[in-house]
C-alpha positions in Angstrom: -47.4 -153.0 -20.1 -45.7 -156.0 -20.1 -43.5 -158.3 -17.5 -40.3 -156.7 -17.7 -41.6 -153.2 -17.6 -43.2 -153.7 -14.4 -40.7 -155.3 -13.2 -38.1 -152.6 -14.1 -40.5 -150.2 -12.4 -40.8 -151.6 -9.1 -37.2 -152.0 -9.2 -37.1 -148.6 -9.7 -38.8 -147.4 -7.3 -37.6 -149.7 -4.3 -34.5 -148.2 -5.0 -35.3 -144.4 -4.6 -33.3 -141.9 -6.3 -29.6 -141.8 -5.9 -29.7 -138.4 -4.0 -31.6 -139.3 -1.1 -30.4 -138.6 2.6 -29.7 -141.8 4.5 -30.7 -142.0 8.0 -27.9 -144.3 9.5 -24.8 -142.1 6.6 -26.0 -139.3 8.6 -25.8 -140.0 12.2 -22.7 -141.9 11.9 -21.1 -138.6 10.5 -22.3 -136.6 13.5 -21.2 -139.5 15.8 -17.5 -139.2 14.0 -17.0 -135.7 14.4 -18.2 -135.7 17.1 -15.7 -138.3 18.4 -12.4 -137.2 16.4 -13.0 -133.9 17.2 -15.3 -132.8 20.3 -14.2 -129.2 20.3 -15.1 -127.8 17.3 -18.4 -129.7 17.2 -19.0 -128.0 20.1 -17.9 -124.4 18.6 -20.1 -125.2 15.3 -23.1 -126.2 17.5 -23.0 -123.3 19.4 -22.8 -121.4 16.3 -26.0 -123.4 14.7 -27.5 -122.7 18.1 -26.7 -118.6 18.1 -27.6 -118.4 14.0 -31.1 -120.2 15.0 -31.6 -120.7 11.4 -32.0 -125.1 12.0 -34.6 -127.0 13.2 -31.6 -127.9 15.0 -31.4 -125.6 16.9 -34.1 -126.2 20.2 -32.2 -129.5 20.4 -28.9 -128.4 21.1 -30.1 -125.6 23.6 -32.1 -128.1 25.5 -29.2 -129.7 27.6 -27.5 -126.2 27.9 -30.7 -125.4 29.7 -31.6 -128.5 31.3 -27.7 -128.2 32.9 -28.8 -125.4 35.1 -32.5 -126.5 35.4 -32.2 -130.2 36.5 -30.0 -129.1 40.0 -32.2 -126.3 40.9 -35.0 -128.6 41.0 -33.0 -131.3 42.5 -32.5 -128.9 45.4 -35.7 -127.9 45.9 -37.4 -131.6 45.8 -34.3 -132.0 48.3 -35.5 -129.4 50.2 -39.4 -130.3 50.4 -38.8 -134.3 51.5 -36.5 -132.8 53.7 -39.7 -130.6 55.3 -42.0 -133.0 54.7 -40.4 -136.2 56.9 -39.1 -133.9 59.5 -42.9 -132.6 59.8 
């Protein structure tokens, strides 16, 4: 091989093929939607989240989860200081 093939090779593969899923494309577009219109991102989570068919899906159950969670144990850490410095 000779200069200018490996040349056009390296440039070939720094480039990656045209197809390929960029990071920062892709959360800018959920960001958008998000933005522009928050309730039917909601509705079409949900509906990722009920179909369970995304490796999505865990991560937009989490804070649904973590809403009823966080206050119970809120309460209850409430509830032991309060035992603990009037002991």
């Amino acid at each position: 091989m000779n200069d200018n093939e490996q040349e056009s090779r390296i440039a070939e593969d720094s480039d990656g093929p045209p197809d390929e899923l960029e990071l920062g494309e892709a959360i800018e577009a959920e960001v958008v939607r998000v933005v522009r219109h928050p309730r039917q991102e909601t509705t079409r989570l949900k509906q990722i989240a009920a179909d369970g068919e995304q490796g999505s899906s865990p991560f937009i159950e989490i804070p649904l989860v973590a809403r009823l969670i966080v206050p119970l144990v809120l309460i209850m850490v409430g509830i032991a200081l309060l035992v603990y410095l009037k002991a």
